[in-house]
C-alpha positions as CSV (number, residue, x, y, z in Angstrom):
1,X,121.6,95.6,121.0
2,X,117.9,94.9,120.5
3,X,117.0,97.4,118.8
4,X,118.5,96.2,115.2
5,X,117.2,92.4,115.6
6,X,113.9,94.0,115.9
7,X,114.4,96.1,112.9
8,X,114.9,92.9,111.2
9,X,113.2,89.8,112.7
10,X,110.5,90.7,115.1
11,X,107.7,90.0,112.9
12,X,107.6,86.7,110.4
13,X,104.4,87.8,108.7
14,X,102.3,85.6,110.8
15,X,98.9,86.6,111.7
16,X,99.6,86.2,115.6
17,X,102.5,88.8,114.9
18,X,99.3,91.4,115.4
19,X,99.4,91.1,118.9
20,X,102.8,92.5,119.2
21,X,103.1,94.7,116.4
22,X,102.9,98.2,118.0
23,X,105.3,97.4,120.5
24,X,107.6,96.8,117.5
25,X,107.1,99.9,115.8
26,X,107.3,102.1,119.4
27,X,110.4,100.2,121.0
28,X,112.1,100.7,117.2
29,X,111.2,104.1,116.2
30,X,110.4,102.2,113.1
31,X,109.9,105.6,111.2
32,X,112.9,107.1,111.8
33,X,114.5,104.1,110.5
34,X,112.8,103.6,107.6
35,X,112.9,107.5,107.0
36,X,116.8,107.6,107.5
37,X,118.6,108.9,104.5
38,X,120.3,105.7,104.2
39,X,118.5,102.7,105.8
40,X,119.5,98.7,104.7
41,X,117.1,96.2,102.3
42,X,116.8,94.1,105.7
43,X,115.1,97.1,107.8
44,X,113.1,97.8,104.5
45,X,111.7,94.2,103.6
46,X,110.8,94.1,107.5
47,X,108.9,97.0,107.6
48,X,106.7,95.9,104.8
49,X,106.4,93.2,106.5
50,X,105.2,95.0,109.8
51,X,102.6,97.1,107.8
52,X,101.6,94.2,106.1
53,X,100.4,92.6,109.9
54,X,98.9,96.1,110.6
55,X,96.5,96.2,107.6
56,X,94.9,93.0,109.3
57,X,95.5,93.6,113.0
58,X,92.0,94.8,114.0
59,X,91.0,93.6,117.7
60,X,94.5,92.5,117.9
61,X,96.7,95.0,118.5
62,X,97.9,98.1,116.6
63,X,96.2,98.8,113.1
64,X,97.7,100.7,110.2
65,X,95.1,103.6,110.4
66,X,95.9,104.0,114.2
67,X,99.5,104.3,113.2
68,X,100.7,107.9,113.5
69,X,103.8,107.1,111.0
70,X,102.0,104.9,108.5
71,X,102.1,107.2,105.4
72,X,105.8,108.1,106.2
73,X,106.3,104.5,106.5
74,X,104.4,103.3,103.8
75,X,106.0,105.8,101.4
76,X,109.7,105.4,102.7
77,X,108.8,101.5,101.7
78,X,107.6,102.2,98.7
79,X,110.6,104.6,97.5
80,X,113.1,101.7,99.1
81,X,111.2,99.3,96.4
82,X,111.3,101.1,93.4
83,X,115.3,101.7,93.6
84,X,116.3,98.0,94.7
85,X,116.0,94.7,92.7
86,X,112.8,92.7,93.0
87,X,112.6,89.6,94.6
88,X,109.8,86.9,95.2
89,X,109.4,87.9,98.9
90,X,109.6,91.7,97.9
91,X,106.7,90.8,95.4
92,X,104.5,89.5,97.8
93,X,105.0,91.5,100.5
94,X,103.6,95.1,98.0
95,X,101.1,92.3,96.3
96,X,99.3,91.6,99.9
97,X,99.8,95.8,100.5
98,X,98.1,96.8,97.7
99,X,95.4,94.5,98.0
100,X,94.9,95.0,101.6
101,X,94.8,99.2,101.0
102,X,91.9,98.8,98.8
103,X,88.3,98.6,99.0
104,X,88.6,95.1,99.9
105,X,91.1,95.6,103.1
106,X,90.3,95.0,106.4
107,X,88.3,98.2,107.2
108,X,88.8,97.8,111.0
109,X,92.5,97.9,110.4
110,X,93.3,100.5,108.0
111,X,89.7,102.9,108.1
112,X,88.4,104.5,104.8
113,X,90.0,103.0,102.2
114,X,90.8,106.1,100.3
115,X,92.9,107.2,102.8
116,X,95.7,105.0,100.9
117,X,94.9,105.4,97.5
118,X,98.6,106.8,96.2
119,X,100.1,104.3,98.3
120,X,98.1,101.9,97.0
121,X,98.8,103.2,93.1
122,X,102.1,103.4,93.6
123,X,102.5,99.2,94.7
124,X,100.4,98.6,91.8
125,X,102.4,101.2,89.4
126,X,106.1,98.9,90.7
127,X,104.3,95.6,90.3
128,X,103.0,96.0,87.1
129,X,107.0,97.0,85.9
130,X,108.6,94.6,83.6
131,X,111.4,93.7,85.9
132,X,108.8,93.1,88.7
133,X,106.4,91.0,86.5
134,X,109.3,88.7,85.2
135,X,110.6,88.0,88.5
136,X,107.2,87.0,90.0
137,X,106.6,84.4,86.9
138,X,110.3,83.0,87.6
139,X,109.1,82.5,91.4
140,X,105.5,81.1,89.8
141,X,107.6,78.5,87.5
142,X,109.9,78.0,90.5
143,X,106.6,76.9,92.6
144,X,107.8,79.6,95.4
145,X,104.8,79.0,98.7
146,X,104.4,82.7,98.7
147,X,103.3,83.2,94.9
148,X,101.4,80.3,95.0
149,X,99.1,81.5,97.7
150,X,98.8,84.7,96.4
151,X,98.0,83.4,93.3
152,X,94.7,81.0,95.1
153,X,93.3,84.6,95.4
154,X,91.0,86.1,93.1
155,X,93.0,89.4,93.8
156,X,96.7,87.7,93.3
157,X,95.3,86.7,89.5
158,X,94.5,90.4,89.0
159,X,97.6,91.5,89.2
160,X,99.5,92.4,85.9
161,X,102.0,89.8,86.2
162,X,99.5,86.7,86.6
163,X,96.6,88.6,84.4
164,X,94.3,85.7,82.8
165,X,96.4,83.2,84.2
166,X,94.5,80.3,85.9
167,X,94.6,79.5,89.4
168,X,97.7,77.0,90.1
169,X,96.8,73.5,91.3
């Protein structure tokens, strides 16, 4: 019985969530869910979610590059992207990934950098899409929280669908 809500819920994004993260991903089997042949947009948007907490987790709890299952994972996720419809939450969650896989991610947390370059490519390649890009300027001229603060990055303005835009106020 706790096994779904846990699939689902257990992790909100916050920072905190670190300390518990590997308990998640043991007590779910995350992989084998998210490498089911059919598995739901709930388990999917969740388990972005949980790698998103373990590319920052170092000297908190379980880190991406500890985590046997991560490329499964982080594939699985990025397959379940490309063949559903974007969404502002969807956006943000592959925005933070792909920024947090690269050169600039918490190196304690995922290790070489290089280590997740198609995964990495791949975020980039589904948020640069058309479809991706118009939802996440719908959000931007809907003033949703999560593409505001990625857009106070430098790295959230990189991205194809805010190119040469200026930083909100």
């Amino acid at each position: 019985m706790t096994r779904p809500w846990l699939l689902r819920r257990a992790c909100d994004g916050d920072f905190l969530n670190a300390y518990f993260v590997g308990d998640v991903v043991r007590t779910t089997g995350l992989h084998e869910a998210a490498t089911a042949s059919h598995v739901d947009d709930e388990i999917m948007d969740h388990a972005g979610r949980i790698l998103l907490v373990m590319t920052g987790s170092s000297g908190m709890g379980a880190t991406l590059s500890r985590y046997p299952h991560a490329e499964a994972v982080l594939a699985a996720h990025l397959r379940h992207l490309i063949r559903t419809e974007p969404s502002a939450g969807r956006y943000c969650t592959a925005a933070w990934l792909a920024g947090n896989l690269g050169e600039d991610g918490d190196e304690g947390s995922i290790g070489p950098a290089r280590r997740w370059r198609h995964h990495r490519d791949g975020y980039l390649s589904l948020l640069a899409r058309d479809d991706w890009c118009g939802v996440a300027r719908e959000a931007l001229a809907a003033k949703d929280p999560g593409i505001l603060w990625l857009l106070e990055t430098a790295w959230g303005r990189r991205l194809a669908a805010f190119a040469g835009r200026p930083s909100p106020q």
